[in-house]
C-alpha positions in Angstrom: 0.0 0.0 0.0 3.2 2.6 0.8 4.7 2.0 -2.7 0.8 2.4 -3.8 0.5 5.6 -2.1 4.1 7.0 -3.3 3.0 6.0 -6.5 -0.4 8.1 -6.7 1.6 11.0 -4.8 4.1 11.3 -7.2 2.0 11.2 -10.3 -0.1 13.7 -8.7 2.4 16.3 -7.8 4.2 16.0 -11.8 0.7 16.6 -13.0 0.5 19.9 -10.8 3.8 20.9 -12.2 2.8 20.5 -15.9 -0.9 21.9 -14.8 1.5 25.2 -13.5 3.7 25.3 -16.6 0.6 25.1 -18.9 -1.0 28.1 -16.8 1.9 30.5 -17.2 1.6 30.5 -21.0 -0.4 33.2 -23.1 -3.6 32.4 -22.0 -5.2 35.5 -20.8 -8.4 37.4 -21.2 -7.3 40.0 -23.6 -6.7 37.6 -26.1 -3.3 36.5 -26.5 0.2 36.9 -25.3 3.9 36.3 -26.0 7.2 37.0 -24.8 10.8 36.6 -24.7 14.0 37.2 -22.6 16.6 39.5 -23.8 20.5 40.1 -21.8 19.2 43.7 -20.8 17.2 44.7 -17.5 15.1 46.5 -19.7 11.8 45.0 -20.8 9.3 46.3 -23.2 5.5 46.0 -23.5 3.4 46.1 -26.8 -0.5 46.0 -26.9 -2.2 45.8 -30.4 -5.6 47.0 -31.3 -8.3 44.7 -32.3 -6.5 43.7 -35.3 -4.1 41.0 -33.3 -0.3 40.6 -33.7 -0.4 38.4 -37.0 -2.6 41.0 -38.6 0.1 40.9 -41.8 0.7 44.7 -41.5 0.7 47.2 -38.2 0.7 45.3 -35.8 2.9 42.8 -37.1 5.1 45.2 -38.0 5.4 46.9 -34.6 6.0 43.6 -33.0 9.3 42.6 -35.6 10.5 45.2 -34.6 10.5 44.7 -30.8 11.9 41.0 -31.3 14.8 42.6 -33.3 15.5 44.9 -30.4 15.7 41.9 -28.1 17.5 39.5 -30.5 20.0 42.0 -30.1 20.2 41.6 -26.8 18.5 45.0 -25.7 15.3 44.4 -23.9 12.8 41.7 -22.9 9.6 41.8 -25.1 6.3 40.8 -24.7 3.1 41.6 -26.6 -0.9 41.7 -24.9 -3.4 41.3 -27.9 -6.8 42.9 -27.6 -10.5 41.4 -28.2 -11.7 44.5 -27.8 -11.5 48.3 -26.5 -12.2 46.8 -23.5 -9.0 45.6 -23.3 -6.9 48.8 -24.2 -6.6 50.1 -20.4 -6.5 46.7 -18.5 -3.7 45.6 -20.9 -1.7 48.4 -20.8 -1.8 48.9 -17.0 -1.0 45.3 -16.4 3.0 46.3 -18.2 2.9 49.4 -16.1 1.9 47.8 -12.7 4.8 44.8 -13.8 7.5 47.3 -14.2 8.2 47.6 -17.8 10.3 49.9 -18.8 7.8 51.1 -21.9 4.5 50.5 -23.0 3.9 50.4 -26.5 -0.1 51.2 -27.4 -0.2 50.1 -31.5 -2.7 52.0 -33.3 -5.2 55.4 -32.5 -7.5 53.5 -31.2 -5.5 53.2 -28.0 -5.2 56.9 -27.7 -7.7 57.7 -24.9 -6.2 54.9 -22.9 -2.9 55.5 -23.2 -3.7 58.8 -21.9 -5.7 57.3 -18.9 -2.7 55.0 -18.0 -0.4 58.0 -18.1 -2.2 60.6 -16.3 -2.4 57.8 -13.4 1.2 56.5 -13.6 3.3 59.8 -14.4 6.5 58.0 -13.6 6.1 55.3 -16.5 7.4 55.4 -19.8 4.3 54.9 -22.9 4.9 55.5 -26.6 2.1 55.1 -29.2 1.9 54.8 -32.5 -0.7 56.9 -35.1 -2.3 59.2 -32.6 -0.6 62.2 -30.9 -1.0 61.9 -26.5 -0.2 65.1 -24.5 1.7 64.1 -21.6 5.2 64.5 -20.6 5.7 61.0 -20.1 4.5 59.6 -23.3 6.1 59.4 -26.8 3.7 60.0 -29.9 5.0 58.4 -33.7 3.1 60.0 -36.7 3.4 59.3 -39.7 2.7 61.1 -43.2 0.2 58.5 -45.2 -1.0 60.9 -47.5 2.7 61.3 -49.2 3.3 57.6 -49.3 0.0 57.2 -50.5 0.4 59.8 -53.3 3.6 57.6 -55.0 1.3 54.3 -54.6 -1.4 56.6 -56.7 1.2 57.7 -59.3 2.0 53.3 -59.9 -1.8 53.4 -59.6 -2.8 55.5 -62.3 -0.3 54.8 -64.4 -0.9 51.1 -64.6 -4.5 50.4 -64.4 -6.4 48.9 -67.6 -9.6 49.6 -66.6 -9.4 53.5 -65.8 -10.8 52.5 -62.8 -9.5 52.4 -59.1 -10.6 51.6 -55.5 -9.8 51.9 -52.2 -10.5 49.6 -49.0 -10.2 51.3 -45.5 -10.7 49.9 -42.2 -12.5 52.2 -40.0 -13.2 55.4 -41.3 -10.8 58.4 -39.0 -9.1 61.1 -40.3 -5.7 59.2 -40.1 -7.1 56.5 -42.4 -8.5 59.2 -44.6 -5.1 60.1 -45.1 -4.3 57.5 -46.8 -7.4 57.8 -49.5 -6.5 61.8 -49.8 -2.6 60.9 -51.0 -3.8 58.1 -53.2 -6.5 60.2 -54.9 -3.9 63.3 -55.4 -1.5 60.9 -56.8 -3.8 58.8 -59.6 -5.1 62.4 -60.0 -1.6 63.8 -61.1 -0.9 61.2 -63.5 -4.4 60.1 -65.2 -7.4 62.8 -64.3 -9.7 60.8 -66.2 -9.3 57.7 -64.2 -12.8 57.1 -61.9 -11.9 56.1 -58.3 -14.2 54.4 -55.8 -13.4 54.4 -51.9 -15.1 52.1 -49.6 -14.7 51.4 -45.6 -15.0 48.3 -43.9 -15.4 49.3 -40.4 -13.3 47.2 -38.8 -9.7 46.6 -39.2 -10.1 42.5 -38.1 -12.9 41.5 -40.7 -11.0 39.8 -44.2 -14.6 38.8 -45.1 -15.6 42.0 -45.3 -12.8 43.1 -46.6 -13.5 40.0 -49.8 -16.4 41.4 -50.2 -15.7 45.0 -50.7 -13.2 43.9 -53.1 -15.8 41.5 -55.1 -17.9 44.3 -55.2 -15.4 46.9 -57.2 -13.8 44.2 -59.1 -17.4 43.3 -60.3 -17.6 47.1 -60.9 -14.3 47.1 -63.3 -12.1 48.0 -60.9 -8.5 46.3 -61.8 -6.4 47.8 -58.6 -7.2 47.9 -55.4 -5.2 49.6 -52.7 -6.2 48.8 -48.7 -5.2 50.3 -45.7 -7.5 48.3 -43.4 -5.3 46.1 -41.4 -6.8 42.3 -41.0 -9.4 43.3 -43.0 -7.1 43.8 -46.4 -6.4 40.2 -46.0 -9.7 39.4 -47.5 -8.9 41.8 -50.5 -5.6 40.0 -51.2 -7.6 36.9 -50.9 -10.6 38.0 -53.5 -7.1 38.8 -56.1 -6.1 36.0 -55.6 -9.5 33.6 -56.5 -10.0 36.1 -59.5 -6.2 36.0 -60.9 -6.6 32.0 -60.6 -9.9 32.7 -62.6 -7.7 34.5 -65.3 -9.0 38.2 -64.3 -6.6 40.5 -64.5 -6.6 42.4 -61.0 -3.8 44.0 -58.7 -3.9 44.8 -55.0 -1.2 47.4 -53.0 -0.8 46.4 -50.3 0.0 48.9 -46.9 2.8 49.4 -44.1 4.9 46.9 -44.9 6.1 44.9 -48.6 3.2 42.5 -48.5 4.2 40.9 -51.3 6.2 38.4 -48.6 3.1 37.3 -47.8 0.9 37.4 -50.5 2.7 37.1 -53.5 4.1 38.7 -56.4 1.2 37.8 -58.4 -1.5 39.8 -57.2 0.7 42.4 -55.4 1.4 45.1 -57.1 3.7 47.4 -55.0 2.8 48.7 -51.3 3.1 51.7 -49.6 5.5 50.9 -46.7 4.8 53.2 -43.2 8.0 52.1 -41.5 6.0 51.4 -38.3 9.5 49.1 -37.2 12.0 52.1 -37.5 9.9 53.7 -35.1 9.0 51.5 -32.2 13.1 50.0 -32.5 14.2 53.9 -32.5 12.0 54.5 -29.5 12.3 51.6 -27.5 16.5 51.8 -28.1 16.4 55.5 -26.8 14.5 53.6 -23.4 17.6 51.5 -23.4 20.1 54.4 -23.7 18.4 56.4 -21.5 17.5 59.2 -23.4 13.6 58.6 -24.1 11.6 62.2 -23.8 8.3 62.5 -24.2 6.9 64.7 -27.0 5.5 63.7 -30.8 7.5 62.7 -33.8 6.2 62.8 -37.3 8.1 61.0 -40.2 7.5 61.6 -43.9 9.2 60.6 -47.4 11.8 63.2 -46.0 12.6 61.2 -43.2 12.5 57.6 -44.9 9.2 57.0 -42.9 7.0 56.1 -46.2 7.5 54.8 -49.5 7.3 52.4 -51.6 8.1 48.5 -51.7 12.0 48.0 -53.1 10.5 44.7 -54.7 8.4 47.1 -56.3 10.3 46.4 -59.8 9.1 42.9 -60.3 5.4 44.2 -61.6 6.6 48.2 -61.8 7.5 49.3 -65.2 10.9 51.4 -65.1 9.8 54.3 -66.2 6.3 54.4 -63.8 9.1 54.2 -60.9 10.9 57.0 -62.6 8.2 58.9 -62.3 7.5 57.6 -58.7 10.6 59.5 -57.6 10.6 62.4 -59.7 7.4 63.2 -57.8 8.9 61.8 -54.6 11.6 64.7 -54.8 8.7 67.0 -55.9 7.4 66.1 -52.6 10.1 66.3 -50.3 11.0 69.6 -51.9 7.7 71.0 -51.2 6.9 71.9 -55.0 3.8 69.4 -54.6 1.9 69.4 -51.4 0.1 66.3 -50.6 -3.5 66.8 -49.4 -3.9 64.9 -46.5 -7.8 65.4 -45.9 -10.7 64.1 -48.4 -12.5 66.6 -50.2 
């Protein structure tokens, strides 16, 4: 019965330990959560909007860049994926209340709670991406859509068969607005004639709503379609896709980073790159050198903060990207000024 008991006692504590092991993993109420150990003291906190960490742009993007920062041996990184806006505040005060040296909020939606957070915890460090955050203790990244977006127009406008163009957002906001203003002025610049067609998903974590925006203005004529709408351009990529197996003739751009990696060279045409990873390394390296300030930072075509794909010369003629950086210098010169509202 003793070598019974030990037995039963023994199986019973291992299973506990595995049981423990299994509960420290990512499984958490806001979704999702991953993490990693880097030589430095420093550690580093992301939280992504609704559109998840493996959203194939933003948020991807963002969180690249933090495992870069801790391959090198910088910081310890670990992302908190949001379900919802219900999630913003929780998540980002659970890094705070654990000591992280910087909190990352990705996206504008996490504006109001970032602001929250830092009014209650004026000693911790919080950057965010897209949205501008008064308060000394946080660091606001900008970026200049609209003149990315305008080059993206030029290979637009140029290129289309059809005379006829659309665009996919996620949820309609000024900032994503920006993105339709600079690709309107730049098909606008290069082919007047051609008839464009915008329409929002609201949502930026909805492919099939993203599909069928894009089934809609392909069915329409509609040969290119350029997306800034997060998850949600997924499903455009996807609707190319069916239709190019089909034999259709259609092109997507794809949005903040070369999605041609992950969709192909087949139905991606270029993409307007919004070098969401320069920024969140840059910041998160001035954390680990000590010299993080609060205050906002915007980065244009000036700055190497948009542009265009480099694999952008497998389906881009040479002289469309000619043109792409005559106007590119036209831009950074200030001879052309890029709208950056819809009129």
């Amino acid at each position: 019965m003793k070598k019974v008991y030990s037995l039963s006692l023994i199986m019973v504590l291992a299973l506990s330990v595995i049981l423990a092991a299994c509960g420290n993993k990512s499984d958490n109420a806001s979704g999702g959560a991953s993490e990693g150990k880097g030589s430095s003291d420093v550690k580093v906190g992301m939280v992504t909007d609704v559109g998840g960490v493996n959203d194939k742009s933003f948020n991807q993007s963002a969180w690249e860049a933090l495992e870069k920062v801790q391959s090198a041996g910088g910081a310890s990184v670990k992302y908190l994926q949001s379900k919802s806006d219900q999630d913003y505040i929780p998540n980002l005060n659970q890094f705070v209340k654990d000591g992280y040296s910087l909190t990352w909020g990705i996206g504008f939606n996490l504006a109001d709670a970032i602001k929250t957070v830092a009014g209650q915890n004026p000693d911790a460090k919080l950057a965010i991406i897209d949205s501008v955050v008064d308060a000394p203790n946080v660091k606001s990244v900008t970026f200049s859509e609209n003149e990315g977006s305008f080059l993206v127009g030029v290979v637009a406008g140029k290129m289309t068969k059809m005379n006829k163009i659309g665009f996919v957002g996620g949820e309609k906001s000024p900032l994503i607005q920006r993105f339709e203003a600079g690709f309107q002025a730049g098909i606008k610049a290069v082919n007047p004639k051609a008839e464009f067609i915008a329409n929002y998903a609201g949502a930026f974590d909805k492919p099939d709503v993203g599909k069928a925006a894009a089934a809609t203005m392909y069915n329409e004529g509609v040969d290119i379609i350029f997306h800034a709408a997060g998850a949600t351009g997924t499903g455009v990529f996807n609707e190319a896709a069916s239709r190019k197996k089909s034999g259709q003739q259609v092109w997507v751009i794809g949005v903040d980073k070369d999605q041609s990696l992950e969709f192909g060279d087949e139905v991606t045409l270029t993409s307007m790159i919004k070098r969401v990873d320069t920024a969140v390394e840059k910041v998160s390296q001035e954390v680990i050198d000590g010299t993080f300030k609060g205050g906002t930072e915007t980065l244009g075509l000036k700055d190497d903060g948009v542009g265009i794909a480099d694999t952008s010369s497998k389906n881009v003629p040479a002289d469309v990207l000619k043109l792409v950086d005559e106007y590119k210098a036209k831009i950074i010169a200030g001879e052309v000024k890029v709208p950056d509202t819809v009129k």
